[in-house]
C-alpha positions in Angstrom: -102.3 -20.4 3.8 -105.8 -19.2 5.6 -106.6 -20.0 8.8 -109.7 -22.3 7.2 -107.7 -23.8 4.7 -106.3 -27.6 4.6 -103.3 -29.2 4.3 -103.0 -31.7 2.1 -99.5 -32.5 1.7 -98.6 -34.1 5.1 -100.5 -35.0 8.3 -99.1 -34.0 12.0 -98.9 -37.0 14.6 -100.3 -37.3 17.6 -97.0 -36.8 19.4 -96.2 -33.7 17.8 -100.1 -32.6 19.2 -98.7 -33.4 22.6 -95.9 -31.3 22.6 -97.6 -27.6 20.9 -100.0 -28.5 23.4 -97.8 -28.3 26.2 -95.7 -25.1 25.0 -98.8 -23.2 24.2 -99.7 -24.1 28.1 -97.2 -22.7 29.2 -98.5 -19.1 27.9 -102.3 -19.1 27.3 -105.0 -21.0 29.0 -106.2 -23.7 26.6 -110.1 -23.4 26.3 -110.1 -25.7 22.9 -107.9 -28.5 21.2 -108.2 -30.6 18.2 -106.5 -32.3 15.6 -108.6 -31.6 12.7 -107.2 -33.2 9.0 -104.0 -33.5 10.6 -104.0 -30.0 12.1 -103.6 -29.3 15.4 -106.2 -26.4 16.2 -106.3 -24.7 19.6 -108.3 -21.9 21.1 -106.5 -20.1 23.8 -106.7 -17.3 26.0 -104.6 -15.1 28.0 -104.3 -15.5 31.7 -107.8 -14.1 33.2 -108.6 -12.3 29.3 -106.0 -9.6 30.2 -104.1 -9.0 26.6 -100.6 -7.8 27.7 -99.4 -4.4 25.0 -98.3 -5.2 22.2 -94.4 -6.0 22.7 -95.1 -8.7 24.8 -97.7 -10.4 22.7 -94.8 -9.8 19.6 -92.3 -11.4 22.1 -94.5 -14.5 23.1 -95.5 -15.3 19.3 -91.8 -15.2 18.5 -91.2 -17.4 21.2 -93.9 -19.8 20.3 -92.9 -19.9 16.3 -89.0 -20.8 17.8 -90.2 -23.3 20.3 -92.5 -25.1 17.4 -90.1 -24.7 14.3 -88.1 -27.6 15.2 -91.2 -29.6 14.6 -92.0 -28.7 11.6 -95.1 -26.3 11.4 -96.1 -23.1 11.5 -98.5 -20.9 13.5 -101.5 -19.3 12.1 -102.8 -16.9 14.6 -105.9 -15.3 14.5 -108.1 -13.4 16.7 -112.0 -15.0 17.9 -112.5 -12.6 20.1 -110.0 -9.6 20.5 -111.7 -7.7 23.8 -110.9 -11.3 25.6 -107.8 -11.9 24.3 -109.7 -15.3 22.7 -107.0 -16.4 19.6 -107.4 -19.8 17.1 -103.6 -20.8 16.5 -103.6 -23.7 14.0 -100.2 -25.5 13.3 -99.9 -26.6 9.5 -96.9 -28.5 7.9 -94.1 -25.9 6.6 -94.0 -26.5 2.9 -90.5 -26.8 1.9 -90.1 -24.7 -0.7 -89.0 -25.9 -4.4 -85.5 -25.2 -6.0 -86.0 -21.8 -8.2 -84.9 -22.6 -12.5 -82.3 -19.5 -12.2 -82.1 -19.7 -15.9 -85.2 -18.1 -16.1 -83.7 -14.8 -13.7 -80.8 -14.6 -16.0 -82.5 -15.1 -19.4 -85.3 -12.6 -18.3 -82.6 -9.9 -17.1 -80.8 -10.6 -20.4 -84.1 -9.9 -22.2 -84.7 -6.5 -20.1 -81.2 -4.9 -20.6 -81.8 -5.5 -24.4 -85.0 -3.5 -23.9 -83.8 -0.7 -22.0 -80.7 -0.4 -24.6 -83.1 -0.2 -27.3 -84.9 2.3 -25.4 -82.0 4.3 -24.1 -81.0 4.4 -28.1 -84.2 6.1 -29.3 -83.4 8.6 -26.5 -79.9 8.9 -27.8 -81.0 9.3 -31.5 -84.0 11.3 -31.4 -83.5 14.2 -34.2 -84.6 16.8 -31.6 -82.4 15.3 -28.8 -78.9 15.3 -31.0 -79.6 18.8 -32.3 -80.2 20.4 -29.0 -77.3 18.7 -27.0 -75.1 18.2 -29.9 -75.1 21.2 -32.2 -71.7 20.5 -33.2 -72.4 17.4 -34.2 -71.8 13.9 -32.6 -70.0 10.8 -33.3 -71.3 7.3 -32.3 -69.6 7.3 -28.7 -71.7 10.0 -28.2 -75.2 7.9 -29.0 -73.4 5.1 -27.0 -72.1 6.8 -23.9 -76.2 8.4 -23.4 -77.4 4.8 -24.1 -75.0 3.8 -21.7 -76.0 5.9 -18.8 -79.9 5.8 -19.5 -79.5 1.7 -19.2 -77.2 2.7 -15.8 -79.8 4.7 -14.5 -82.9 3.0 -15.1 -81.8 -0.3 -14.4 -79.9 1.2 -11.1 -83.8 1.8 -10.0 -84.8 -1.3 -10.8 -82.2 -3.6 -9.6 -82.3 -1.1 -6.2 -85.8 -1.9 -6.0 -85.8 -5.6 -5.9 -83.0 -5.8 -3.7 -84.5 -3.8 -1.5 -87.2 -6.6 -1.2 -84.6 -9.7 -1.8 -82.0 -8.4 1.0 -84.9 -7.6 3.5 -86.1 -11.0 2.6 -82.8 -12.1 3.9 -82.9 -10.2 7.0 -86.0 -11.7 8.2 -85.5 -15.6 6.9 -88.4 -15.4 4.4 -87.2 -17.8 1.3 -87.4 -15.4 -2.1 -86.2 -15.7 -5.5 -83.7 -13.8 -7.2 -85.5 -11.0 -9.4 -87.2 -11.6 -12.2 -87.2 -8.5 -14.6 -89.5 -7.4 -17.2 -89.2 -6.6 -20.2 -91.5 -3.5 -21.9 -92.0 -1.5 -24.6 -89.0 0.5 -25.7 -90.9 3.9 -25.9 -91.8 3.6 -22.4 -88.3 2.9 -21.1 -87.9 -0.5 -22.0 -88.7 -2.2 -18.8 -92.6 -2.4 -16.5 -90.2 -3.6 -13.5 -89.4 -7.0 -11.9 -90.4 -9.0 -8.8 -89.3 -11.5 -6.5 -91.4 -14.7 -5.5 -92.0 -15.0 -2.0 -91.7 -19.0 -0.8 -92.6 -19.0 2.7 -94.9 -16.9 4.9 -94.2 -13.6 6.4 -94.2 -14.5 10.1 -96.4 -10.9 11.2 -97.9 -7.7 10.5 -94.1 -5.9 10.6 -92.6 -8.1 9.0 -95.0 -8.0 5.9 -94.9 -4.1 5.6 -91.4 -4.2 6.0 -90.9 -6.9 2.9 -93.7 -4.6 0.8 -91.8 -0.9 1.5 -88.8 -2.1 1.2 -88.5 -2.4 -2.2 -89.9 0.8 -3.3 -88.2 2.6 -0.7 -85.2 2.0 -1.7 -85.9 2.4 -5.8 -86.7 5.7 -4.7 -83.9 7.2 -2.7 -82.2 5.7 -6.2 -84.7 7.5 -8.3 -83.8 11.5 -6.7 -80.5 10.6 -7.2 -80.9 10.0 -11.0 -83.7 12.9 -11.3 -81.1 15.4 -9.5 -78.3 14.1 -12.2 -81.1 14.2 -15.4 -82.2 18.0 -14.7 -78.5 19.1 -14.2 -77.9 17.3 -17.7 -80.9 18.8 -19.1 -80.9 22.0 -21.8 -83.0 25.0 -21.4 -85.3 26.4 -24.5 -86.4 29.2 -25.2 -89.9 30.4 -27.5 -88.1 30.8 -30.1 -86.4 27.5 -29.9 -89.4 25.5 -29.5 -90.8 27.3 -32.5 -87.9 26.2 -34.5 -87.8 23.1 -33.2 -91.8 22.3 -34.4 -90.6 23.6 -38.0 -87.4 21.4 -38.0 -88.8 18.7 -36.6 -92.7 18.7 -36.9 -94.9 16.3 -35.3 -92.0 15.1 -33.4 -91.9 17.2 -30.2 -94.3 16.5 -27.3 -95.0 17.2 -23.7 -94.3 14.9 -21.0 -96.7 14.5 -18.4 -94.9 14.4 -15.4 -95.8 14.0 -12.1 -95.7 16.7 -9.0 -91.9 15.6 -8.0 -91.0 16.6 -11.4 -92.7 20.3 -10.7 -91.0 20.6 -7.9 -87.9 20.2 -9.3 -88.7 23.1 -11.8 -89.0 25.3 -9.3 -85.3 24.5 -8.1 -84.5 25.0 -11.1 -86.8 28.5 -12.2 -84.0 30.4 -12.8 -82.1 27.9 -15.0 -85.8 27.9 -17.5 -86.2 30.6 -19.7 -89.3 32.8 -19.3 -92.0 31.2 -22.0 -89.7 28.5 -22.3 -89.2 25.4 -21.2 -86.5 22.7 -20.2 -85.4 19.7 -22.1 -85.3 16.7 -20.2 -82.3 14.6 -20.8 -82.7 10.7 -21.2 -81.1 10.1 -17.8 -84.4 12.1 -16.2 -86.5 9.9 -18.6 -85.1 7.2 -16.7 -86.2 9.0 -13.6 -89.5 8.9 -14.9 -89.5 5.8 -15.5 -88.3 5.3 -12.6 -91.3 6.8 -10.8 -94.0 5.4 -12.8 -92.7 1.8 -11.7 -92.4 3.2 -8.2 -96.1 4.1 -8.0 -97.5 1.5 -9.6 -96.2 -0.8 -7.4 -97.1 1.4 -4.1 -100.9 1.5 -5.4 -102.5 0.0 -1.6 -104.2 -2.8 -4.1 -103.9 -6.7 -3.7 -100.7 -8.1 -3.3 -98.4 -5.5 -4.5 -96.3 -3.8 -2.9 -98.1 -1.2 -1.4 -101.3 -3.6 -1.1 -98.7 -6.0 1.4 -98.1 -2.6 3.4 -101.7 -1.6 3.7 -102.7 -5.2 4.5 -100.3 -5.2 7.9 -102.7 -2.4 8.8 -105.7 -3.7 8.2 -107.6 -7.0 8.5 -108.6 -8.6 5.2 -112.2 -7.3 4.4 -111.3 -4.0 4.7 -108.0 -4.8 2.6 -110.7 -6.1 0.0 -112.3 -3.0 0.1 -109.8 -0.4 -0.2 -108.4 -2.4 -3.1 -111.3 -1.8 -5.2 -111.5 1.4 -4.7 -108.0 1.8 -5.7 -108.9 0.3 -8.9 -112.0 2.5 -9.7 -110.2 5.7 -8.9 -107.2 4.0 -11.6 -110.3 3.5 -13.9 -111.9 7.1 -13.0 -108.4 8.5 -13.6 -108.3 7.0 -17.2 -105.3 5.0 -16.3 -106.9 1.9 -17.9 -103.8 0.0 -19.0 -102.9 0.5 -15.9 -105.5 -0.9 -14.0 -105.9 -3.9 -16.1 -102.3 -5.0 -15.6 -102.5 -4.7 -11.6 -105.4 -6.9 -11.8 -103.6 -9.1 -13.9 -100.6 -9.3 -12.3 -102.2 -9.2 -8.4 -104.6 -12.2 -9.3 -107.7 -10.1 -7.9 -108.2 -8.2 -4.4 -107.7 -11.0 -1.6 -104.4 -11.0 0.4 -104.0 -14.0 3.1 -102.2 -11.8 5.5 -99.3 -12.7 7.3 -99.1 -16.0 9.4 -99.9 -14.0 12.9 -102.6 -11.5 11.9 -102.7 -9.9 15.4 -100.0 -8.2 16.6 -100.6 -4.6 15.3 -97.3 -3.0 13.8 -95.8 0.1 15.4 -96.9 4.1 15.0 -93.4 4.1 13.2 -94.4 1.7 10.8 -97.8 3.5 10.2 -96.1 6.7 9.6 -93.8 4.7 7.2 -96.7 3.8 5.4 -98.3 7.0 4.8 -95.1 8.7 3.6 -94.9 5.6 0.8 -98.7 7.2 0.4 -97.4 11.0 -0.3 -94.6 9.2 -2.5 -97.2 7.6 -4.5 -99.0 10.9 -4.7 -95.7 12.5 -6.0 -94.5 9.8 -8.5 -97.6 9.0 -10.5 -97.8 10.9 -14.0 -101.1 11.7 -15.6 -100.7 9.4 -17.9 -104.6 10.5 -19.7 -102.8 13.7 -20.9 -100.5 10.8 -22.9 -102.5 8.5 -24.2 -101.0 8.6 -27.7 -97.8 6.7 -26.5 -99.6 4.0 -25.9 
């Protein structure tokens, strides 16, 4: 909820006025109170405009969201004016959050490991992927131990992913939903990711980049570890090969385009790739593909995904706005339309309400943390405009 937003669902008493009055006293000089649509509303100031650093504002605020969490409400903090340590705190009702239809989690997973079988079994069955890695032929436990381990891997990412954000949700008593997974087009991978819904605020700045990294974070340690495995099980070809390849199989060969992680790892591997060849990727490093796609889609610093929560504990919400939409014109610039379309889509535009205190800035850890989910963007997004034809 904004700071200029109302309640509508329940009105705060009088009493309960009394009492945030008094514990707010007893830390800020009160220039301002008023209960406005049932919302107490206080400006308050530090002792003589002296703002204390910014461990003992984090520690006071936490105080103040213990000491009024009993009553019911929750603290909106925002700065009026920041050189004299001037905040607005309005208390507004907690909204209790409503039971989750878990049907609709299991039914939707269900739905995704079908779609990621079906896509780990066109890996498994492609002409040119059977001849290559079974020239001796193959039996059907073949086909089924590759589907088996591309549906491992890929879903391993995702499910990573969202527990990344679900257990950090956890740690930091912010109500979530288990994931809900989607299902995608079977060429692609089968799956364009999952989320969790968030049903309660994040309390500050940390917390919310915490709850946006976390998830892609933790996909990605999960998606070296599957790109490692993919290359190992990968086959080199030579010229020759790939010329025999495009007269056994013509029309159905192509290049991937992959991103800069996936150069690098060719270069660990230079000496296993044949000169004027090339390297077969196995399914399992399609999966690491994958893998990385969803993990920079989600870290684009746009709305409310996950790398738009991160940048917003950074920055206030005009500039959030801003850098948002350029995000999306460099997507659009980039040719990444489909792309661009289904972040608007699924972010519901640029704004982001920030979390419930919007002043206490996060650490120089935390920034750091963020720019390095900025170089792993950089190094997970394919040029998808060089394969527009698989789409």
């Amino acid at each position: 909820m904004s700071i200029d937003e109302d309640a509508s669902s329940s009105v705060i008493t009088y009493p309960t006025f009394a009492e945030l009055n008094q514990i707010l006293s007893n830390k800020f000089e009160i220039k301002m109170s008023v209960l406005e649509h049932g919302m107490p509303t206080f400006v308050v100031q530090w002792a003589h405009g002296d703002v204390p650093s910014n461990e003992e504002q984090d520690v006071v605020f936490k105080e103040i969201t213990s000491l009024t969490k009993p009553l019911k409400v929750w603290p909106i903090v925002r700065w009026r004016n920041e050189k004299e340590g001037e905040y607005i705190i309005r208390f507004v009702p907690q909204q209790v959050p409503g039971k989750s239809d878990t049907r609709i989690n299991y039914a939707l997973f269900i739905v995704t490991l079908a779609s990621i079988s079906l896509g780990g079994f066109l890996q498994a069955t492609s002409p040119i992927f059977l001849a290559l890695f079974y020239p001796q032929g193959y039996t059907m436990w073949d086909i089924l131990f590759t589907t088996l381990i591309f549906v491992a891997s890929l879903m391993g990412i995702i499910f990573t992913h969202e527990m990344g954000h679900y257990t950090t949700a956890r740690r930091l008593n912010i109500e979530a939903s288990l994931p809900y997974f989607i299902p995608g087009l079977p060429q692609i991978g089968g799956t364009f990711g999952a989320f969790i819904s968030q049903k309660s605020p994040t309390e500050n700045r940390s917390d919310l980049l915490d709850m946006g990294l976390a998830g892609p974070l933790a996909g990605f340690v999960v998606t070296l570890v599957v790109l490692v495995i993919g290359f190992f099980l990968s086959v080199p070809v030579t010229a020759e090969q790939l010329i025999a390849i495009d007269q056994a199989f013509p029309n159905q060969s192509a290049s991937l385009a992959v991103p800069f992680l996936f150069t690098l790892m060719e270069y660990v591997f230079i000496d296993y790739i044949p000169v004027g060849g090339t390297i077969y990727l196995h399914p399992v490093a399609f999966a690491a593909w994958v893998g990385m796609l969803v993990t920079a889609l989600n870290l684009f610093p746009i709305s409310q995904l996950d790398g738009g929560h991160a940048l917003r504990s950074l920055v206030d919400s005009k500039w959030h706005r801003r850098i948002g939409w350029v995000g999306i014109v460099l997507l659009l610039l980039a040719q990444f339309y489909t792309f661009a379309i289904l972040i608007l889509v699924l972010s519901g535009g640029g704004s982001h309400p920030g979390p419930l205190n919007d002043t206490v800035k996060v650490s120089k850890g935390r920034v750091a943390l963020f720019f390095i989910a900025m170089v792993i963007l950089v190094l997970c997004i394919p040029p998808l405009w060089e394969m527009l034809s698989l789409f």
